[in-house]
BAGUVO-375059 format. One record per residue: x, y, z of N, C-alpha, C, O in turn. Coordinates in steps of 0.2 Angstrom, whole numbers, padded with zeros to 4 digits, always signed. Layout:
<pts>
XYZXYZXYZXYZ/...
</pts>
This chain:
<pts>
-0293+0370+0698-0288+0365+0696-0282+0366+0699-0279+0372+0700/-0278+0360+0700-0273+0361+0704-0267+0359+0700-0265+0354+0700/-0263+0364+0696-0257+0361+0693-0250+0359+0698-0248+0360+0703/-0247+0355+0693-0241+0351+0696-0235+0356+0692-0235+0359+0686/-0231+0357+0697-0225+0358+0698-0220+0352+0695-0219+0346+0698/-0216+0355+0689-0212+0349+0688-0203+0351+0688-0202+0357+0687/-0200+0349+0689-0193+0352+0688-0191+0357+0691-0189+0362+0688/-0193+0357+0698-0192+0364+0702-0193+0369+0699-0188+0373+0700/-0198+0371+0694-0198+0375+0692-0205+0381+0693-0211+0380+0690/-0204+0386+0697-0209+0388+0701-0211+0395+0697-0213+0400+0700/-0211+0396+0690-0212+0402+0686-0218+0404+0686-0220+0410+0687/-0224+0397+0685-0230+0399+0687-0234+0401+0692-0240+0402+0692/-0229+0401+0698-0231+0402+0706-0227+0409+0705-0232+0413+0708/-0223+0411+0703-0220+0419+0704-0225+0423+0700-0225+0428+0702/-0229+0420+0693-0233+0425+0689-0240+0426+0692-0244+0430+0689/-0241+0421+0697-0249+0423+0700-0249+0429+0705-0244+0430+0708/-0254+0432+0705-0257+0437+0710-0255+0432+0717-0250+0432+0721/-0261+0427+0718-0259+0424+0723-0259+0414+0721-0263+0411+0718/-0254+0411+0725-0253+0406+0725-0252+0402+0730-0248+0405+0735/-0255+0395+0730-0256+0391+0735-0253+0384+0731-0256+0381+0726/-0247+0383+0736-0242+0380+0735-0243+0373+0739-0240+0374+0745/-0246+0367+0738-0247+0359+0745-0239+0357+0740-0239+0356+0734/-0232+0356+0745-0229+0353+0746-0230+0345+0748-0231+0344+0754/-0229+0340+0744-0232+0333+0746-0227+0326+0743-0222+0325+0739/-0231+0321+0747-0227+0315+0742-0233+0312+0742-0239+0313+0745/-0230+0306+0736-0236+0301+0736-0236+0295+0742-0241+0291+0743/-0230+0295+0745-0231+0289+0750-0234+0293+0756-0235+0290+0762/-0236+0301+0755-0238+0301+0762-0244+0301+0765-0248+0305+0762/-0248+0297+0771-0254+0298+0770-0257+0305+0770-0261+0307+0766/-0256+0308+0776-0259+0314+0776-0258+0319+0770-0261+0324+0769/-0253+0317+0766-0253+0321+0760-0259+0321+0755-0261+0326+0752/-0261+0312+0757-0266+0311+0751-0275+0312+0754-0280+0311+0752/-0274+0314+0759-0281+0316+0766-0280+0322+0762-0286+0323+0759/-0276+0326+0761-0276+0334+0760-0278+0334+0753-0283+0336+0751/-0274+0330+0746-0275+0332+0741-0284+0335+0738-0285+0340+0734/-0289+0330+0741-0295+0331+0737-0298+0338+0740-0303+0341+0736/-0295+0342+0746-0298+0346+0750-0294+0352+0746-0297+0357+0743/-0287+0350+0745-0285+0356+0740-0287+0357+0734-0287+0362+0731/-0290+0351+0731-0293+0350+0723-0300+0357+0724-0301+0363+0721/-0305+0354+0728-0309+0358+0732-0310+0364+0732-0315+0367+0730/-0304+0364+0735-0301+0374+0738-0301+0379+0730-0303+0385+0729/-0297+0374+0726-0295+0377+0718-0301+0378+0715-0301+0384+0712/-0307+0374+0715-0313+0374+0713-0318+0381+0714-0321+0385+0711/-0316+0381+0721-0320+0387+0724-0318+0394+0725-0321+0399+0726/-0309+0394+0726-0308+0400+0729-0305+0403+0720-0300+0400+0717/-0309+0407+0717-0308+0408+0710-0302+0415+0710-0302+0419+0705/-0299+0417+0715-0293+0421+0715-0287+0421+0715-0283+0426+0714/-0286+0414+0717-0280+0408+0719-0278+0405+0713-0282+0403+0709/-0272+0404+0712-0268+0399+0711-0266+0393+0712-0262+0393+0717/-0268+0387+0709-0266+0380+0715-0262+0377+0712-0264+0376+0706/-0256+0372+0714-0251+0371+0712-0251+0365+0719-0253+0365+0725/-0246+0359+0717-0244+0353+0719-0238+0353+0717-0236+0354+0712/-0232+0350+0723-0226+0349+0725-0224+0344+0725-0222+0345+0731/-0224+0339+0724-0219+0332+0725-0213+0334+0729-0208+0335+0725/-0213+0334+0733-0204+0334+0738-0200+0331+0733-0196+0334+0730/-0202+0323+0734-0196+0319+0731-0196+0320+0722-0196+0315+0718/-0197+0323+0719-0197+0324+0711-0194+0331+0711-0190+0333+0707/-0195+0335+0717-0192+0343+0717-0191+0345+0724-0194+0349+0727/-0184+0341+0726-0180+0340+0731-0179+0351+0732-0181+0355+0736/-0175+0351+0726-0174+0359+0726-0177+0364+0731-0175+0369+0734/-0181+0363+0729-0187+0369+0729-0191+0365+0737-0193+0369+0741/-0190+0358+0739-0193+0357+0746-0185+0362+0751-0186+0364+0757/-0179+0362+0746-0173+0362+0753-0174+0369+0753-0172+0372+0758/-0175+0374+0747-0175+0381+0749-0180+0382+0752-0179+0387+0755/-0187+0380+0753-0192+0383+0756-0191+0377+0763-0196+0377+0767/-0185+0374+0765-0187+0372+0771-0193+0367+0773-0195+0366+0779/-0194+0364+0768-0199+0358+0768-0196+0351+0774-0192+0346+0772/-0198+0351+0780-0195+0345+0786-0201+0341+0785-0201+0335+0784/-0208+0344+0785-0212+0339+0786-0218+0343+0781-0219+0349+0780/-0222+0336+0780-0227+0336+0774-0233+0333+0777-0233+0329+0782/-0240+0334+0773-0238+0341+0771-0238+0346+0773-0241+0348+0778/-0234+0353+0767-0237+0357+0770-0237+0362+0762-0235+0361+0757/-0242+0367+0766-0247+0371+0761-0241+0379+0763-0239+0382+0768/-0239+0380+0756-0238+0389+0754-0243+0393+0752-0248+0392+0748/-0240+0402+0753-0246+0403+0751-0241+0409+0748-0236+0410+0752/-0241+0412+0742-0236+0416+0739-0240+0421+0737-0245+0420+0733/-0237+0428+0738-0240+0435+0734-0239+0437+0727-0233+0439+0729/-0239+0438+0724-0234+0441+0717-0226+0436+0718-0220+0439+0720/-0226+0432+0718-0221+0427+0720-0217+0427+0726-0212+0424+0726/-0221+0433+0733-0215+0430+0737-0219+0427+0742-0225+0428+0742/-0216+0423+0745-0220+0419+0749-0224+0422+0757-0220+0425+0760/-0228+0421+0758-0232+0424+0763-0232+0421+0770-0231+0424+0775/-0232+0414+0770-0234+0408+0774-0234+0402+0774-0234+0400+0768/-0234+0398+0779-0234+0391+0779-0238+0385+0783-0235+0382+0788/-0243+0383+0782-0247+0378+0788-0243+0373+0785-0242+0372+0779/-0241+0369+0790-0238+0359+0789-0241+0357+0793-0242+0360+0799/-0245+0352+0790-0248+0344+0793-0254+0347+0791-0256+0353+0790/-0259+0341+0791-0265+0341+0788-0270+0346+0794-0269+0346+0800/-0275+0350+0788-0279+0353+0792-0287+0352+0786-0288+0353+0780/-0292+0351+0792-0298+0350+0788-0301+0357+0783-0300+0363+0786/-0303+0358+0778-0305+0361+0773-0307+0369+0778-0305+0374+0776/-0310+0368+0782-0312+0377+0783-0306+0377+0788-0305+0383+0790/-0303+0373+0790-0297+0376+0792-0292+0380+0786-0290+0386+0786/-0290+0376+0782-0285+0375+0776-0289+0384+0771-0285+0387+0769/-0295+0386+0771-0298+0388+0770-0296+0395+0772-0295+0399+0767/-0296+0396+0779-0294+0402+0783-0288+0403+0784-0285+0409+0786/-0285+0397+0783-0276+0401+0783-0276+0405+0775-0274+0411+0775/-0279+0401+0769-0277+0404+0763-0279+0410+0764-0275+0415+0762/-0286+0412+0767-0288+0418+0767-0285+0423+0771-0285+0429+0769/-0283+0421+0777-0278+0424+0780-0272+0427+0778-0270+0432+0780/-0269+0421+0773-0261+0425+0770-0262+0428+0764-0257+0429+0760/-0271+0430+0761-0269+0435+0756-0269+0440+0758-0268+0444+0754/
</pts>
């Protein structure tokens, strides 16, 4: 399950072991190509945190982490941030980064 981030507020993303963070909008296409792949990913990878970003509802939280282009996928340790892929990538790609940045 992928929860949503509301009011820049990323407390659930600092109390995870590990979290994966898809920074997104809703007008973007490749946003919405990645969303079901990340839904997916929450489904299967059962040691993960999954979490969704709206840029434009939590502008904040896109300008400290540097959000220029969407989407893109964080991946966060005990809340600090590990990594970052931007632009869409097919599911065993998106797969091998997460497993790479734990």
């Amino acid at each position: 399950m992928v929860k949503e981030i509301r009011n820049n507020n990323m407390d659930d993303v600092k109390k995870a072991h590990i979290a994966v963070v898809d920074f997104n909008a809703t007008w973007c296409g490749p946003c919405r190509m990645l969303a079901p792949i990340i839904e997916e990913l929450s489904n299967e990878m059962n040691d993960c945190e999954f979490f969704a970003c709206d840029v434009d509802d939590n502008g904040t939280l896109a300008q400290a982490f540097g959000i220029q282009s969407i989407p893109a996928v964080g991946v966060f340790k005990d809340g600090i941030f590990i990594d970052m892929a931007v632009g869409f990538r097919p599911k065993a790609q998106m797969k091998q980064f997460i497993e790479a940045a734990k």
